[in-house]
N, C-alpha and C positions, 0 to 999 in steps of 0.2 A: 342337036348339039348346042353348044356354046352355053352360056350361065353360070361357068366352073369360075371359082372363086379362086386370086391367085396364091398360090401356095406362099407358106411362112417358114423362112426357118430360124429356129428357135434354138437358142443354146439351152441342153442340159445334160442330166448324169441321166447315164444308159448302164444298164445292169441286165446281162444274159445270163434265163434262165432257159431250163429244156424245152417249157412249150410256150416263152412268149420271153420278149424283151417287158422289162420296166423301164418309163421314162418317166425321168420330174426335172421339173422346172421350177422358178417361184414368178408369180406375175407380176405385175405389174405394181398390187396393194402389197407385196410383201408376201404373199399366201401360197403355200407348196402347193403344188400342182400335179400329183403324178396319172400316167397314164400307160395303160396297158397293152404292147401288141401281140397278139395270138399270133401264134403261127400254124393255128386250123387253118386248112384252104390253105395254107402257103407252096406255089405250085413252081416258085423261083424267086434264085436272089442272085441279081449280078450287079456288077460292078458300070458307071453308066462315064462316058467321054462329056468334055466339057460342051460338045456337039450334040449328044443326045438330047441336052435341057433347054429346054425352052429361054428364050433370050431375056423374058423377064425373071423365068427362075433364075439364071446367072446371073442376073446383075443385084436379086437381093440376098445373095450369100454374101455373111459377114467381111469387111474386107481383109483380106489376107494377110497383114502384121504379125510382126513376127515369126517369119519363116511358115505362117500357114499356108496351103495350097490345098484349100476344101476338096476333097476327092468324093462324090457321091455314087451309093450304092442303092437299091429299089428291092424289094419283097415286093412279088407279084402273087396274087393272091386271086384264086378261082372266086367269082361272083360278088367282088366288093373291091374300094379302088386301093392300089398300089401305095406303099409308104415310102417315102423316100429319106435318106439321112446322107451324113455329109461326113466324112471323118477328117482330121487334120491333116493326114499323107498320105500318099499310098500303103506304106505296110501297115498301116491301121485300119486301112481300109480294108485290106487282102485280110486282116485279121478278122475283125468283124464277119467278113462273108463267108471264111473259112470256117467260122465256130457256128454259124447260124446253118449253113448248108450240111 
């Protein structure tokens, strides 16, 4: 165990399609970035309490301005590791898992 690198979370535009989200970003130089998640293997998506995440994962989500309250959800996936994502509310969130499941 141990050597896992601490997760990032990253604002960007998420677009659901039937076998995979598209995510993009742009970096740091200005440069789009997009990235693709399969939902082969995908063997669960639920919804995670601000207690399921680990204490440095909560403390690097954006901070909450503006009536945000980061709600995070996870794709669990047979034989590769889990993706995690963050929506602005709850009923965004319950969106998201509702259209992916």
């Amino acid at each position: 165990g141990g050597g896992e690198l601490p997760g990032v979370w990253m604002p960007c535009a998420a677009q659901l399609h039937t076998t995979h989200v598209l995510l993009r970003w742009t970096t740091a130089g200005g440069n789009p970035a997009p990235r693709l998640v399969p939902f082969a293997a995908c063997v669960d998506v639920r919804s995670l309490a601000p207690a399921d995440l680990a204490p440095d994962e909560r403390a690097a989500l954006p901070g909450g301005g503006g009536g945000v309250e980061w709600r995070v959800f996870e794709l669990v996936f047979e034989g590769r590791a889990r993706e995690r994502f963050a929506a602005a509310n709850l009923a965004e969130r319950a969106t998201w898992v509702s259209a992916i499941w």
